[in-house]
N, C-alpha and C positions, 0 to 999 in steps of 0.2 A: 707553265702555269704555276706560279704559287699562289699559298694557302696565305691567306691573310691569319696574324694568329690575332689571338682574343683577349685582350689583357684580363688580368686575375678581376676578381670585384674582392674590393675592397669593402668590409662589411662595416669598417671604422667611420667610413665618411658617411652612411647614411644617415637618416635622420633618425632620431628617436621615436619620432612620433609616426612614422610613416607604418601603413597597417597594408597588405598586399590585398587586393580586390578576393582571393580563397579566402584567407582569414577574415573579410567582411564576411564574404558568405557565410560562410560556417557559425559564426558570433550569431548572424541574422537567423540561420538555424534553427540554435541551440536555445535563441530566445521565443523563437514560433514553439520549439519543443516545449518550454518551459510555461507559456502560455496555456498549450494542450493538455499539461498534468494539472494545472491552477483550473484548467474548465474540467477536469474529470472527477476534482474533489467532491465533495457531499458539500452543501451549504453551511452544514454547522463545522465543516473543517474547515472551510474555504474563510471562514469569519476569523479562524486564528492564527491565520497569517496574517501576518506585518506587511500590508501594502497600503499604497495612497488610496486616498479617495478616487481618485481619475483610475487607478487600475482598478480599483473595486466595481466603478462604473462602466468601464469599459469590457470587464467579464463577463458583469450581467447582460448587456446586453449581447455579445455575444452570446449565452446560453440561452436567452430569448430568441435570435433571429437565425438558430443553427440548423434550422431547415431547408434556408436561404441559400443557394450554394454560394453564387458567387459575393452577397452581402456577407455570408459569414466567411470568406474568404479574406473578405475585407479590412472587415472588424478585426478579424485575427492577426493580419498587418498592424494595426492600431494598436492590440494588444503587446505585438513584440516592441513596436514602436513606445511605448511607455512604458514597458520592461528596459529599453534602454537606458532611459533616464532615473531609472530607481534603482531603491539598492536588493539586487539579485541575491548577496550574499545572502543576507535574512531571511530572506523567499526561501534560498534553497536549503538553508538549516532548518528550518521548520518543513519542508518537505521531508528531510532525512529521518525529522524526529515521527511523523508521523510510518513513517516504513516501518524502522524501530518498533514502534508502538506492534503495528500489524503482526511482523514476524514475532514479536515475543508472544501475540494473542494465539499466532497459528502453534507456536512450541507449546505452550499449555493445552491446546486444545488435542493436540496428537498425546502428553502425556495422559489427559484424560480419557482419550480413547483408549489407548494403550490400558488403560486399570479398567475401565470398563471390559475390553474384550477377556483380560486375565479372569474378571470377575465372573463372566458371560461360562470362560471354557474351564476353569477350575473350580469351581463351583462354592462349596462350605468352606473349604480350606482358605480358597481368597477373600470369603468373604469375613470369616474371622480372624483376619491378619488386616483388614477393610479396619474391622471393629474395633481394633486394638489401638489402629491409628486416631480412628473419627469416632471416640466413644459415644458424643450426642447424636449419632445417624441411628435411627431407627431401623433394628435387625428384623423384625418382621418386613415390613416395605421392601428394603434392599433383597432377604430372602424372595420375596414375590416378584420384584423386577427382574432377577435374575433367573429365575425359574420360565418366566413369561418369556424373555429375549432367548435361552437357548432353547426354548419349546420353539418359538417362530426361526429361528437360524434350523433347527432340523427338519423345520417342515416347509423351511422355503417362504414364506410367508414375509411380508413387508414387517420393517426392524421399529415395530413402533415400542416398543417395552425397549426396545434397549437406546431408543431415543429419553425418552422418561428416565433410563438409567443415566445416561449419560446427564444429565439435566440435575435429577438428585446430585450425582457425586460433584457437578458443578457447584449447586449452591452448598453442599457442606464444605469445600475447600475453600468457598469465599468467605462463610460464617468464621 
């Protein structure tokens, strides 16, 4: 018995253009994926991306007929299928820009937590180190929200004053 052997593959003679049936897959995938974040937008994000008319029309309805199973199955074939023929790059920079946007809005939002709770457990000390930074914030108010949030934080109580607080030092950091 011999082994018949298997000559090498030569990866010079193939074609250039040749794409393997996985690497369809997966292209078809990532453009079904890329569809599914385009239909998860908010309306008013979904308006500032850069896409055609046909894919504009072809989301909406899909987000119209997404009760439908197998219609919205469909649609969303049609969706990757005109994700093909457009240009994806621009799609997915403006997806990236809106991440960006998201996580910078979640790091501000934890810094502001952050002063809020300093303000909540340290009391006058932070609050006049508060004032020195934000001189047009009204020291009475801020005294009263602070006062209210650690009164409800020790007695268990729902955080509505220190929501209010959170909210003031918001709009003084945006003023």
């Amino acid at each position: 018995m011999s082994k018949a052997k298997k000559a090498p593959i030569d990866l010079s003679q193939e074609q250039d253009g040749w794409v393997s049936r996985s690497e369809l897959k997966r292209q078809a995938d990532d453009y079904h994926a890329l569809g599914r974040t385009i239909m998860a937008l908010a309306d008013s994000q979904r308006k500032m991306i850069p896409m055609s008319e046909d894919l504009r029309h072809a989301v909406e309805l899909a987000n119209r007929i997404r009760h439908t199973k197998e219609g919205f199955r469909r649609q969303m074939q049609f969706v990757a299928k005109v994700l093909r023929n457009s240009d994806v790059d621009e799609i997915r920079l403006s997806l990236t820009q809106f991440d960006k946007r998201d996580k910078r809005s979640d790091l501000e939002s934890k810094k502001l937590e952050k002063q809020r709770d300093r303000l909540i457990n340290m009391g006058d000390v932070a609050i006049n180190d508060f004032l020195e930074q934000y001189p047009d914030a009204d020291r009475q108010k801020l005294r009263q929200l602070v006062r209210q949030a650690s009164k409800e934080l020790k007695d268990e109580k729902p955080a509505k004053a220190a929501k209010e607080l959170f909210k003031y030092i918001k709009e003084l950091k945006q003023a």
